[in-house]
FIPA-509461 format. One record per residue (C-alpha): residue in three letters; x, y, z. Coordinates in Angstrom, 1 decimal. Example, Ala and Ser with C-alpha at 12.3 -4.5 7.8 and 13.67 -1.06 7.14 Angstrom:
<atoms>
 mitor      X      Y      Z
   ALA   12.3   -4.5    7.8
   SER   13.7   -1.1    7.1
</atoms>
This chain:
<atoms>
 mitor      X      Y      Z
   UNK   85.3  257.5    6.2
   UNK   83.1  256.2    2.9
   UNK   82.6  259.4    0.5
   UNK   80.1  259.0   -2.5
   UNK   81.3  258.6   -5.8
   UNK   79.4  261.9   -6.6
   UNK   81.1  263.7   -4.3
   UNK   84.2  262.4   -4.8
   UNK   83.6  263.8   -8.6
   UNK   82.1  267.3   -7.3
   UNK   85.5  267.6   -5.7
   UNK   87.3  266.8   -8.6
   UNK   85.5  269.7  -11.0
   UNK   86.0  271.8   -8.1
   UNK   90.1  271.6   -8.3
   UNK   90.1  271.3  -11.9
   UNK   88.6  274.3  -11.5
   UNK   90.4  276.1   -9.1
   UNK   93.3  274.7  -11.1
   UNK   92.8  276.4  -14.4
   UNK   92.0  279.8  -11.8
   UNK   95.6  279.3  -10.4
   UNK   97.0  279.1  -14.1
   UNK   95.3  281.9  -15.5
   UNK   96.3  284.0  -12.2
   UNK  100.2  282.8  -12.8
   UNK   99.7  283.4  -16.9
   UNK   98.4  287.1  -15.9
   UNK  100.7  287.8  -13.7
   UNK   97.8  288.5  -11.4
   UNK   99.6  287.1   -8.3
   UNK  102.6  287.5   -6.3
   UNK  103.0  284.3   -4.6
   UNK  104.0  282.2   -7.8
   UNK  105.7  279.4   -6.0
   UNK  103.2  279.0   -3.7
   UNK  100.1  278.6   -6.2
   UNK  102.6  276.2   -8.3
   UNK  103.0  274.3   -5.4
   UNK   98.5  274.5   -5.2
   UNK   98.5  273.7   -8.6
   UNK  101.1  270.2   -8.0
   UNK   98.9  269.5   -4.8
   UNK   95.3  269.8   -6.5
   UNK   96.7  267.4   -9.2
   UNK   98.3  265.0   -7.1
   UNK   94.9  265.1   -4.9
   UNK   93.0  264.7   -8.3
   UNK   95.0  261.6   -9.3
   UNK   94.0  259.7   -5.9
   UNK   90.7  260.4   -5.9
   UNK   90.3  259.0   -9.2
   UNK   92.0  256.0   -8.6
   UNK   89.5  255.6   -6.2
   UNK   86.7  256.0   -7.9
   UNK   88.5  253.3  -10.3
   UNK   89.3  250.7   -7.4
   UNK   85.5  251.2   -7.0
   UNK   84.6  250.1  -10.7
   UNK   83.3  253.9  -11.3
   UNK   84.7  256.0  -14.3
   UNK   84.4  259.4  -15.0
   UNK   80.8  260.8  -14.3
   UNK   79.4  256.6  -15.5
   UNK   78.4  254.8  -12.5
   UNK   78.3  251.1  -13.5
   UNK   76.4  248.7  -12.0
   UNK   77.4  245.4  -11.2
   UNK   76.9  242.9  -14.1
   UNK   74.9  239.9  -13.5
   UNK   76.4  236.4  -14.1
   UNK   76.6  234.6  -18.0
   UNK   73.1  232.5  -17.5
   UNK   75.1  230.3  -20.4
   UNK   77.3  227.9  -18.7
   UNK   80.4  227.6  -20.8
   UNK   81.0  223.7  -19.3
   UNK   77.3  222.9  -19.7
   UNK   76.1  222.7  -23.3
   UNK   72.3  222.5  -23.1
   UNK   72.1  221.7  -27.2
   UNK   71.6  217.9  -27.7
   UNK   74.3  216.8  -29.8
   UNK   73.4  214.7  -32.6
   UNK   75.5  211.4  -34.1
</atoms>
């Protein structure tokens, strides 16, 4: 299955997100399964970390979508300058 990079990155702010809710919850002491949202918080991380290798293997960082560069037009082994003696 081929994702797009922007939703790949949607998904990402939406566990960072859900992240930091998990944190404050456990920081509050708003919750009574603590080991279970630690074990959320480990799990949204670790999901975090693949999909942005990912998005790296694919040559895109962050929220920067690069486009392919075109070739040097210069060829290093083919010096068009006349050389004078």
């Amino acid at each position: 299955m081929v994702e797009d990079p922007e939703q790949i990155l949607e998904t990402i702010k939406k566990r960072e997100l859900d992240i930091e809710i998990l944190r404050l919850q456990l920081k509050h002491n708003l919750t009574k399964k603590r080991a279970e949202s630690k074990l959320l918080i480990m799990y949204y991380k670790a999901c975090n970390a693949i999909s942005r290798t990912k998005l790296m293997m694919h040559g895109i960082n962050g929220h920067d979508v690069k486009a392919p560069q075109p070739p040097n037009p210069v060829d290093p082994w083919n010096d068009h300058r006349q050389k004078k003696f």
